[in-house]
C-alpha positions in Angstrom: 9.9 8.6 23.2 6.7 10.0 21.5 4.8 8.6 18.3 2.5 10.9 17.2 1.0 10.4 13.3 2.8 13.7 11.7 1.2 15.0 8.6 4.1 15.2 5.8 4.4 15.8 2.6 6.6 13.1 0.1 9.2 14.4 -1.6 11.1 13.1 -4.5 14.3 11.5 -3.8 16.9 9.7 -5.7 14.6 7.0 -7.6 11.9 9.4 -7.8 14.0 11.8 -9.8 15.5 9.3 -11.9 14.9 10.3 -15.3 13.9 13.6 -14.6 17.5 14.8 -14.3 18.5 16.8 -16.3 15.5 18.1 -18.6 13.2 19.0 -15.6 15.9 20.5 -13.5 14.3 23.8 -14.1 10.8 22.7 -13.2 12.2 21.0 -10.5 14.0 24.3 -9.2 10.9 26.5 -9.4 9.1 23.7 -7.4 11.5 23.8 -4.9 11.4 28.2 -4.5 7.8 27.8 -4.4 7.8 25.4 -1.3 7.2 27.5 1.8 8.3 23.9 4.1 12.4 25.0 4.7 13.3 21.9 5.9 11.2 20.4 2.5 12.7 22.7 0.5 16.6 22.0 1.5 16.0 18.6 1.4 14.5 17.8 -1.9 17.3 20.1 -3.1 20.1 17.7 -1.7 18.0 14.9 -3.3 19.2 16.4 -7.0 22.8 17.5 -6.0 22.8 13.8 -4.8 21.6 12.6 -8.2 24.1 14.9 -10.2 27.3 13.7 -7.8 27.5 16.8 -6.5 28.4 15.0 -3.1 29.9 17.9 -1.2 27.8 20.5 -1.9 24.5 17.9 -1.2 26.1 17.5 2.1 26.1 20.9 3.3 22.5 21.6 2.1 21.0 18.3 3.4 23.1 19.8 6.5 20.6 23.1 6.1 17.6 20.5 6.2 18.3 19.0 9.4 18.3 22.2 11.4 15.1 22.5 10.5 13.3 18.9 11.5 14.5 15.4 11.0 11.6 13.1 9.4 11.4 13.2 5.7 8.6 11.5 3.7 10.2 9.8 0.8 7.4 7.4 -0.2 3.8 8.1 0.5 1.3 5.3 -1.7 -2.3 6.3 -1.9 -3.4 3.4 0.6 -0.3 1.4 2.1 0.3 -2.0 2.9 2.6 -0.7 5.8 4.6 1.9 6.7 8.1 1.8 7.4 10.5 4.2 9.1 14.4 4.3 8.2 16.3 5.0 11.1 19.4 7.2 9.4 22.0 9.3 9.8 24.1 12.7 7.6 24.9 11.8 4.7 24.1 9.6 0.9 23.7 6.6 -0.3 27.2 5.6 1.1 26.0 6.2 4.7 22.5 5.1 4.4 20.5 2.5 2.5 18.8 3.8 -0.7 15.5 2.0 0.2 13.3 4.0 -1.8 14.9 1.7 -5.0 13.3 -1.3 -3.2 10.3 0.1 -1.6 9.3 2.0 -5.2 6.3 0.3 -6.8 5.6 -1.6 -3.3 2.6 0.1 -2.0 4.9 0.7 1.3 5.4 4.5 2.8 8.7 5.6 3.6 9.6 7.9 6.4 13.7 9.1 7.2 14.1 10.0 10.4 18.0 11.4 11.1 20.0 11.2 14.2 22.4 14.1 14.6 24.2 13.6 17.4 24.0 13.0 21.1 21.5 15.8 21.8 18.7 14.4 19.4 15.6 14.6 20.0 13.8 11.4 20.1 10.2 13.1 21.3 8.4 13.2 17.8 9.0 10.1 15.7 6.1 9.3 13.2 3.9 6.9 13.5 4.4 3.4 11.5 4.5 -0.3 11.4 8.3 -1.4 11.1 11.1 0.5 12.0 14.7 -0.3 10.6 18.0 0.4 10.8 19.6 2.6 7.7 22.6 4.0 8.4 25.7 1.8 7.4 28.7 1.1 9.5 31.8 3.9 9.4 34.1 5.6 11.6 32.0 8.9 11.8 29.0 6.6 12.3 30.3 4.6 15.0 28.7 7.1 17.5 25.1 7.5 16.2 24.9 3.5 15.9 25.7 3.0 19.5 22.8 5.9 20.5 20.8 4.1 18.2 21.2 0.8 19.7 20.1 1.8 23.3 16.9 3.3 21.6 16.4 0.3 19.0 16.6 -1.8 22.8 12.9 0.0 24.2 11.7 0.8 20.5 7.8 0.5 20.7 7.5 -1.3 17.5 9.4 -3.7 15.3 13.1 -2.9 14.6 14.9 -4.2 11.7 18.8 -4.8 11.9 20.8 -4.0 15.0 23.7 -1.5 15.2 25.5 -4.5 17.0 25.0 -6.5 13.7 26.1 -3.7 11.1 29.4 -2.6 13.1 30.4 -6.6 12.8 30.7 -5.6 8.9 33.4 -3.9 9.3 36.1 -5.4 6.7 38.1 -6.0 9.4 35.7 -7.5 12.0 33.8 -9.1 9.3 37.2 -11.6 8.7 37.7 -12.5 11.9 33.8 -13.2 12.3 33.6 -15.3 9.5 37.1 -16.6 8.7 36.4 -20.4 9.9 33.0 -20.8 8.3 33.5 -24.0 6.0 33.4 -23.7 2.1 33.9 -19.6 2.1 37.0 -17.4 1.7 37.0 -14.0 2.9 40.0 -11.8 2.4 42.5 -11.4 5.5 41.7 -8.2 6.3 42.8 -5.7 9.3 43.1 -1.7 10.0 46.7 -0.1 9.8 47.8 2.6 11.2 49.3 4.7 8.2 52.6 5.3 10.0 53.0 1.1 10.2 51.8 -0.2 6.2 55.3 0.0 5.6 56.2 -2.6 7.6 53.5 -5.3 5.8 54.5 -7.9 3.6 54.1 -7.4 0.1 52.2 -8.1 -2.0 48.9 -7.1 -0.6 45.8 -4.6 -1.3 45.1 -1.0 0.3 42.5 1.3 1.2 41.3 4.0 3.2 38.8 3.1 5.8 35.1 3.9 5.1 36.0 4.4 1.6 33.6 2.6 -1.2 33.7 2.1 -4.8 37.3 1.6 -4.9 38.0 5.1 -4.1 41.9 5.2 -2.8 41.8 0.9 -3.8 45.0 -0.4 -5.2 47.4 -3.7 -5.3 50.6 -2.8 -3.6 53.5 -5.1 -5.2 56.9 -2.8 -4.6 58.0 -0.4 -2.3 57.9 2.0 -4.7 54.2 1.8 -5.5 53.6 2.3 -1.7 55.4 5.0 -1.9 53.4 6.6 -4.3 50.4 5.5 -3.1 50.7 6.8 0.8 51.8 10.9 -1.2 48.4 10.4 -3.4 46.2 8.8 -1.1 46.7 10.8 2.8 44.7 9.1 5.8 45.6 7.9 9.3 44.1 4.2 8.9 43.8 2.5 5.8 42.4 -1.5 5.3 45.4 -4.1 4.6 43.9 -7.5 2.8 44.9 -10.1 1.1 44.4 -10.2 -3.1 42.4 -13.7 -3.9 42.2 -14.5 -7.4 39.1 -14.6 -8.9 39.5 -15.0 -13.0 38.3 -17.9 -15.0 40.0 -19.6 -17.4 39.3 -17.0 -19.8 41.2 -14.5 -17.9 37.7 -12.4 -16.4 36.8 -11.4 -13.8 33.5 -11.9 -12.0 31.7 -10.5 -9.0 28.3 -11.1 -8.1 26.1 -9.2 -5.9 23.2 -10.7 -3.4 21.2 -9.7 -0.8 20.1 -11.2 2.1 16.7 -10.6 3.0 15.2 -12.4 6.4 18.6 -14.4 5.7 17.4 -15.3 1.9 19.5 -14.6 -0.2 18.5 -13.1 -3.7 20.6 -12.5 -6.4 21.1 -8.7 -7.5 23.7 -9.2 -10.3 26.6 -10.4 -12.0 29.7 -7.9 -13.2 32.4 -9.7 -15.5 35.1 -7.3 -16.1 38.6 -7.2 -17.6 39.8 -5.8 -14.5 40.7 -7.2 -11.1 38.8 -4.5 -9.6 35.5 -5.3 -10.4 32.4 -2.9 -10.0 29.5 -3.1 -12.2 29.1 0.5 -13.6 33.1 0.1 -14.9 32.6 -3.4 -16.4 30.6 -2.0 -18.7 28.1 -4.6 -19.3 26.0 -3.4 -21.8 28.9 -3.4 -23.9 29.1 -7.2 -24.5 25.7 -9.2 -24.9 27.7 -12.5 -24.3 28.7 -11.1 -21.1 25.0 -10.4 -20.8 24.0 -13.8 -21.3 26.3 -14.5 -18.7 24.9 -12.8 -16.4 20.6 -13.7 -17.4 21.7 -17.4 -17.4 23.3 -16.5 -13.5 20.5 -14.7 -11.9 18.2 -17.6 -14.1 19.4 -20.6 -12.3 20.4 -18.8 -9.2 17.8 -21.0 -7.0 18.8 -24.3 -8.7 22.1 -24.4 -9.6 23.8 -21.6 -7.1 22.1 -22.3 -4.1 22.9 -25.7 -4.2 26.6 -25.2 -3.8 26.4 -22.3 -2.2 23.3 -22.0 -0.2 24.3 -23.7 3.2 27.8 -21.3 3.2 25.3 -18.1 2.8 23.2 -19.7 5.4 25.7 -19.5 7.9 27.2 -16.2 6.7 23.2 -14.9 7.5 23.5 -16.3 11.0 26.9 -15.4 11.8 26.2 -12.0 11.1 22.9 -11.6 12.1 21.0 -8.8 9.8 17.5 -8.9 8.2 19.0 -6.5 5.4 22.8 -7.2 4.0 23.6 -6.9 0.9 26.8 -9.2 -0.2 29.1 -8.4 -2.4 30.8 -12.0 -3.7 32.7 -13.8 -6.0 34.0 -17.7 -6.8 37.4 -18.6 -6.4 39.2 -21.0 -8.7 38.1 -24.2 -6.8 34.6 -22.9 -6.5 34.8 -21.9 -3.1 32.7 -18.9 -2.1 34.3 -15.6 -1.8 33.0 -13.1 0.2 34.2 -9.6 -0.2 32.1 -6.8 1.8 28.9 -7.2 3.6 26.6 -3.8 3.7 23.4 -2.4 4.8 23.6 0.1 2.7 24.8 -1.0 -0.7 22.2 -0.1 -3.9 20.2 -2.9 -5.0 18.0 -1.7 -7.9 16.1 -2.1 -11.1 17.1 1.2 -13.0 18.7 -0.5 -15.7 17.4 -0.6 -19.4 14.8 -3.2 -19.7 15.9 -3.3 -23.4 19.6 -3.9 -22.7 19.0 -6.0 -19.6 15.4 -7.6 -20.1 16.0 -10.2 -17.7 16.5 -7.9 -14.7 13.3 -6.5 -13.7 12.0 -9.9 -12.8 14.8 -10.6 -10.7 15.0 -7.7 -8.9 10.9 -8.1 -8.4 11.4 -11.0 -6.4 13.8 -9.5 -3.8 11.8 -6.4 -3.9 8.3 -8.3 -2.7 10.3 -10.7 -0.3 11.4 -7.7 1.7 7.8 -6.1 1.5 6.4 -9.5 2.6 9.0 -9.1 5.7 7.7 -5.8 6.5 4.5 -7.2 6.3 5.3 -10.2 8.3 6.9 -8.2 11.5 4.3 -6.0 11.4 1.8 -8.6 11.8 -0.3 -7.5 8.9 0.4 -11.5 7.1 2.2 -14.6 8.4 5.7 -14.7 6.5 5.7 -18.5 4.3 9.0 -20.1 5.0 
């Protein structure tokens, strides 16, 4: 393994394009012909079919980049605190974690370097402080975890996050790791072939493996829906779980997500939704300023009122699974017990939202953005981490 200081040039990826898209997409183009770096030029070019949801079509040109080299700049500050190299793999925001949202205003550079597969080369990695771990847990990324594990086991500098650690979130392996940890509930949860759902008790919830966003996720409550379901939704393994209630007396729904950072935990937001299927884009919060208030008054007294009920179960949940990143996806159930849902490195934590719909959030999101610069800072040695 070789670390040499390569000279690269940033380019702008998802947060640095954010509203840029569409009205500069010409600009944006011409820049892109002009660049006479190919593996630059695909790459940068994936960056805004990413940012339009033109997901397949990214793929095969951030495909096109990779034959080319493997180390992207992302971030590049004039004089950084530290630099920091994500360790990912193929593929979005689904397979690897968006840190240039955290990492934005944070004085930190950001480096992506991408294992392939089992022939990569691991003889020109870039120079930095902290190395982590980006790529998420998935069937197709089962292989490049373990490779990256051996190499995370000699690494020459601080490594964030072990592949050991993010294939434990697996919805299936996360229940059984954390099923008997006092205070929470966590959905019974285990992988079925699709040739043997039929034979599970109804009622219960479905959905493909390595599928996010509730893509393919539905409440099965008669035969007949199953039926339906297994023509529309073809795959050979899908999740089985159990469906826990989480309304309030005013018939709501609410899901909150945190993320643990060095095992803190920081809130990111709350989503109240008509729906059982809660996600925060479809609860359309900015719909409802009481539901807004909600969620300021949640992420205000998330240190002294949440915490305090919750903070030894979360404490545990950080230990048990053993990540410096996680983000938590999480809800309360009717006798205020926690409920934890999904657990994922690569979940989008962010401050995009309007600061005039949602003035409470940049704040917020601050707070979790400088605790995990002061942990990059802290493993690299540069300043002694305050617990």
């Amino acid at each position: 393994m070789k670390i040499s200081d390569k000279a690269l040039t940033p380019i702008l990826s998802s947060r640095g394009l954010l509203g840029r898209l569409p009205g500069e997409l010409p600009d944006l183009l011409t820049e892109i012909e002009l660049d006479m770096d190919a593996g630059n030029k695909f790459m940068r070019l994936f960056f805004i079919l990413q940012s339009m949801q033109m997901d397949a079509f990214a793929q095969e040109i951030q495909d096109k980049a990779l034959e080319h080299r493997n180390t992207f700049r992302l971030l590049s500050p004039e004089s950084p605190k530290v630099r920091l190299l994500a360790i990912a793999g193929p593929g979005n925001m689904v397979d690897n974690a968006p840190l240039d949202f955290v990492l934005f205003n944070q004085d930190v550079q950001l480096d992506f370097f991408y294992v392939t597969g089992p022939n990569q080369s691991w003889d020109e990695i870039p120079e930095h402080d902290v190395a982590i771990l980006a790529l998420s847990e998935s069937s197709k990324n089962i292989p490049l975890l373990k490779q990256i594990e051996e190499k995370r086991k000699i690494w020459p500098r601080p490594f964030l996050n072990s592949s050991e650690a993010v294939i434990r979130c697996s919805r299936d392996k996360l229940y059984e790791l954390l099923k008997d940890v006092p205070d929470l509930l966590i959905p019974h949860t285990k992988r079925v072939a699709a040739e043997f759902i039929h034979a599970e008790k109804l009622p219960f919830l479905i959905r493909p493996i390595d599928t996010h966003a509730g893509d393919g996720f539905a409440k099965i409550e008669r035969e007949a829906h199953l039926e339906s379901y297994s023509s529309e939704n073809p795959a050979e393994y899908f999740y089985i779980s159990e469906y826990i209630d989480c309304s309030k007396e005013d018939g709501l729904f609410r899901k909150f997500r945190l993320v643990l950072i060095n095992k803190t935990p920081y809130v990111c937001h709350l989503a109240i939704s008509d729906n059982w299927i809660v996600h925060y884009i479809s609860a359309h919060m900015e719909l409802s300023s009481a539901r807004r208030d909600e969620e300021a008054k949640f992420m205000r007294d998330f240190d002294s009122v949440f915490l305090k009920i919750h903070g030894r179960c979360l404490s545990r949940i950080a230990e048990e699974i053993g990540l410096d990143y996680v983000v938590l996806d999480c809800a309360e159930s009717k006798d205020g017990k926690l409920i934890l849902f999904e657990a994922d490195n690569a979940a989008w934590i962010h401050d995009v939202d309007s600061p005039s719909v949602y003035p409470y959030k940049a704040e917020v999101m601050n707070r979790a953005f400088s605790a995990f610069t002061d942990m990059l800072l802290s493993v690299s040695g540069a300043v002694p981490l305050e617990t």
